[in-house]
Each structure stands twice: as C-alpha cells, then as structure tokens.
C-alpha positions as CSV (number, residue, x, y, z in Angstrom):
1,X,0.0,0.0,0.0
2,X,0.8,3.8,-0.8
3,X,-0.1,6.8,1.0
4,X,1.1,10.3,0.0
5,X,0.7,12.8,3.1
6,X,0.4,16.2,2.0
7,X,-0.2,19.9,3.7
8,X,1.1,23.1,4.2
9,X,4.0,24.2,5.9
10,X,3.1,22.8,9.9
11,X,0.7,21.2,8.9
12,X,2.0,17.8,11.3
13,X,3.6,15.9,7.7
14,X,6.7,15.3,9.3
15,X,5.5,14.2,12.6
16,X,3.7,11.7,10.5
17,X,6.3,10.8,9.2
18,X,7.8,9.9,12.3
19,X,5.2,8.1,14.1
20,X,4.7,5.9,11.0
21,X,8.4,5.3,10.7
22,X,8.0,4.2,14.5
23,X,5.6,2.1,13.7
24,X,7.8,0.3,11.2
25,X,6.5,1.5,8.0
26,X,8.8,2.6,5.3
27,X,8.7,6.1,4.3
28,X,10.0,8.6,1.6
29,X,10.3,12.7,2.7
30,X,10.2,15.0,0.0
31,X,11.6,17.8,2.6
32,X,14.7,15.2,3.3
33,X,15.6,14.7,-0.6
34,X,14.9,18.7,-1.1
35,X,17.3,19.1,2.3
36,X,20.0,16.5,0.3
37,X,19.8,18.7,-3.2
38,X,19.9,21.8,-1.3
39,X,23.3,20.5,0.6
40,X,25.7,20.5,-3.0
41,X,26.0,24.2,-4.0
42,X,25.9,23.6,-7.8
43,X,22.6,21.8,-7.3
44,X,21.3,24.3,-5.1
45,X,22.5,27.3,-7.5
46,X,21.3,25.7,-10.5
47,X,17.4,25.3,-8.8
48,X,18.1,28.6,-7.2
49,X,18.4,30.1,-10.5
50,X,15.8,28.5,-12.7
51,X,13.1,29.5,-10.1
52,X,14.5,33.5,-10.0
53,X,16.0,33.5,-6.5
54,X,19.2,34.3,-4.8
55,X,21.5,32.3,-2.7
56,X,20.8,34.9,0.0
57,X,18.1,34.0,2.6
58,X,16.8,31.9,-0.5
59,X,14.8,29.4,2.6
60,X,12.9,32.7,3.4
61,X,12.0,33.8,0.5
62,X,10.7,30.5,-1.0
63,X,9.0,30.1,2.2
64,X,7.4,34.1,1.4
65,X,6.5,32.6,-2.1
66,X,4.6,29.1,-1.9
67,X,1.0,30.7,-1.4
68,X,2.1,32.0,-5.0
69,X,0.8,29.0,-7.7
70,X,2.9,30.4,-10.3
71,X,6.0,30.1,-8.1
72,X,5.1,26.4,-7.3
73,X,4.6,25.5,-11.2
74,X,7.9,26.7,-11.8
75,X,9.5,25.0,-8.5
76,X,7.7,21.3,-9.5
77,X,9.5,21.9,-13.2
78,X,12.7,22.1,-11.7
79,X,12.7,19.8,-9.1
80,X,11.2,16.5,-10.0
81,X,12.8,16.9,-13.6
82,X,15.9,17.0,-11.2
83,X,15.2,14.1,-9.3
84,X,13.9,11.8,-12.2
85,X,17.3,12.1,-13.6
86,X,19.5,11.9,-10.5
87,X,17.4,8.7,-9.9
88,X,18.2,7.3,-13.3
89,X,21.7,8.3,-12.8
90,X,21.8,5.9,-9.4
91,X,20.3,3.0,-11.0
92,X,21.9,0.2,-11.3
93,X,22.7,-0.9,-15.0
94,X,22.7,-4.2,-16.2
C-alpha cells in the first residue's frame, strides 16, 4: 500500500512521518531529498536560479513565495525533472 501525506507548511507531515516510521512503515520525505539537493552548491544554485531567486536568505523567500501558484509551477518543473534524472543516474545498469 501507498499513502502520500500532504499539507502546508506545519501542517504535522513530518510528525507523520515519524510516528509511522515508528511504527515500522517505510517512508519517503520529499523535505529530506529537497534538504539532500539543497546541501551540493551547484545543485542548489542551478534550482536557485531557474526559479528566479538568490542564494541569499533563499529558505525565506521560497517560504514568502509558496501561497504563489505560479512560483510552485515553476519549482515542481525544476525539481522533480531533477530528481527523475539523479534517480536514473543511481540506478543500477545491467
């Protein structure tokens, strides 16, 4: 079984996260891989820049710009297209 657990900023996600990890479900964080891509400078600079923001306060000001749906659009076309090809980088080949 999958369950995707979604909300805004607060919202309890990760604490959910936890308690079913606890419980010895296996889970995936979106906020841990985003916390892992943001952690190599290039990575971070390269996202940084396609979505129009500085490496200054850049946590802030994405924070100040999620209620924005154009913002998020832009983010989602960055991001997964990042992590779809970092996961096909790590797969095994056979």
């Amino acid at each position: 079984m999958k369950i995707a657990i979604t909300g805004n900023i607060g919202s309890g996600k990760s604490e959910a996260i936890k308690f079913l990890l606890s419980t010895g479900y296996k889970c995936i964080s979106s906020d841990q891989i985003i916390k892992t891509l943001y952690q190599n400078d290039q990575t971070r600079s390269y996202i940084l820049k396609r979505i129009g923001i500085t490496n200054k306060n850049y946590k802030e000001e994405i924070i100040k710009r999620l209620v924005d749906p154009l913002f998020n659009k832009n983010l989602k076309k960055v991001v997964y297209p990042l992590l779809y090809a970092q996961k096909k980088m790590a797969a095994p080949k056979f």
